[in-house]
VMD Tcl script that draws the C-alpha trace (Angstrom):
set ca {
  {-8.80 20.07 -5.60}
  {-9.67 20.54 -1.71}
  {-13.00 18.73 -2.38}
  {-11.05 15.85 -4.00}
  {-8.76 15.20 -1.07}
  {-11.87 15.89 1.50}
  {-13.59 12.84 -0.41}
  {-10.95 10.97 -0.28}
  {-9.97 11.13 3.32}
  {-13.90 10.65 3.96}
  {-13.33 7.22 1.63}
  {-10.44 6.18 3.70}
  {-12.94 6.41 6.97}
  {-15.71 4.74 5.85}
  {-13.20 2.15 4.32}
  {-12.21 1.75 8.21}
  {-15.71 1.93 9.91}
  {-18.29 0.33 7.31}
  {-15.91 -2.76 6.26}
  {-12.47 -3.50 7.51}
  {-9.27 -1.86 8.54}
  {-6.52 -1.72 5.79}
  {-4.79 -3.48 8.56}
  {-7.55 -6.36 8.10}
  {-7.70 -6.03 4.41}
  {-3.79 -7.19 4.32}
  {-4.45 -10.46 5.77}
  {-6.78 -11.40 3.01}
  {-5.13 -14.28 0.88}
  {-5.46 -12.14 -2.56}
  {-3.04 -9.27 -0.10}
  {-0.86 -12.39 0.28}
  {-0.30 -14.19 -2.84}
  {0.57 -10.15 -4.15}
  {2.74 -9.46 -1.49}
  {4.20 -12.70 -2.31}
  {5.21 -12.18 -5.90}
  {6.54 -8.81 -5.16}
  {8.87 -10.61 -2.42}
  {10.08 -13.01 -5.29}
  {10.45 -10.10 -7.96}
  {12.54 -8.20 -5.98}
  {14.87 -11.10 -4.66}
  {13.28 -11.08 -0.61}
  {15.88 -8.32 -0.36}
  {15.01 -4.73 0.83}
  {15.24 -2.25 -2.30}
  {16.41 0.65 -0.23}
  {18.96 -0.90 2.29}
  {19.44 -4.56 0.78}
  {18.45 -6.33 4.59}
  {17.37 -10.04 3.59}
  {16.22 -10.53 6.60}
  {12.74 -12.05 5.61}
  {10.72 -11.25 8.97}
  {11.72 -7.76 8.87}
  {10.19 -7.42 4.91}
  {6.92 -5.35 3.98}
  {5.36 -4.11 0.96}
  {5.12 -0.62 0.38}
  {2.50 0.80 -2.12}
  {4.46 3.79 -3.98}
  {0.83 5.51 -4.36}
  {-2.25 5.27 -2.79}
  {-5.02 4.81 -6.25}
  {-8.77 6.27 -5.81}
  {-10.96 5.01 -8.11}
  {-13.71 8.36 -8.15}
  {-16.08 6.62 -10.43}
  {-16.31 4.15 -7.43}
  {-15.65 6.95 -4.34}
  {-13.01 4.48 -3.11}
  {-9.83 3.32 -3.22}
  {-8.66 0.13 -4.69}
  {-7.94 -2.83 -2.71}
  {-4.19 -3.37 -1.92}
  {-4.08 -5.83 -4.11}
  {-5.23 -4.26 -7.08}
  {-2.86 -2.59 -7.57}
  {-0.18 -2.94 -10.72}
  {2.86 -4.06 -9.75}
  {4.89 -1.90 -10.56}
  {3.62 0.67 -7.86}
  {4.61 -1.96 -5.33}
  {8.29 -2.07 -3.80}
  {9.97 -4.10 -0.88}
  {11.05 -2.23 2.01}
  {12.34 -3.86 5.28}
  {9.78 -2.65 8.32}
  {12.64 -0.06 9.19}
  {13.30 1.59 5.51}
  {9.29 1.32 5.23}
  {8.33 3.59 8.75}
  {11.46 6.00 7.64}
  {10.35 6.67 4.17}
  {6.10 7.07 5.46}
  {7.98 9.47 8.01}
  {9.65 11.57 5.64}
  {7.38 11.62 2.35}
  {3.71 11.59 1.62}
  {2.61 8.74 -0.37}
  {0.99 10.19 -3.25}
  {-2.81 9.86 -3.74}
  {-3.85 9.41 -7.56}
  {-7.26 9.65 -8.66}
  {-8.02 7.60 -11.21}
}
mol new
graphics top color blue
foreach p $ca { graphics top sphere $p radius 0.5 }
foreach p [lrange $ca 0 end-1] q [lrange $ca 1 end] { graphics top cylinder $p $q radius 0.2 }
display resetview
């Protein structure tokens, strides 16, 4: 299990060194026209606090998926979306401060 975790935390760095940040990797258009649809599915509303206030509005990936086959994670926008969720910047950096977003090998 250790191993697992150690390989991905190495996958995360060389995600960050060899390529892009994920920071980088979220202004990609494919990022955008997911974040997007997840905005319109869940009514540009917050699903924790209800804030509508649309510059205040993130997407927050419920689990972080490692693809071990590959030895890296998939691309934000890969993801189903169903493990996707609107959060308003505030509810976002409160739940990331209080939980551990789960890492699922897959």
């Amino acid at each position: 299990m250790f191993r697992r975790i150690e390989r991905i935390n190495r996958s995360m760095a060389l995600l960050d060194r060899e390529h892009c940040s994920y920071g980088e990797l979220l202004t990609r258009p494919e990022w955008k026209r997911k974040r997007e649809r997840i905005l319109i599915r869940d009514g540009y509303a917050c699903q924790f606090c209800g804030t509508t206030d649309r510059s205040q509005l993130e997407v927050h990936h419920r689990q972080y998926r490692y693809v071990e086959r590959l030895d890296t994670f998939e691309m934000p926008w890969q993801y189903p979306d169903e493990c996707l969720i609107t959060a308003c910047r505030s509810c976002h950096r409160k739940g990331h401060a209080l939980y551990r977003v789960p890492k699922i090998i897959i």
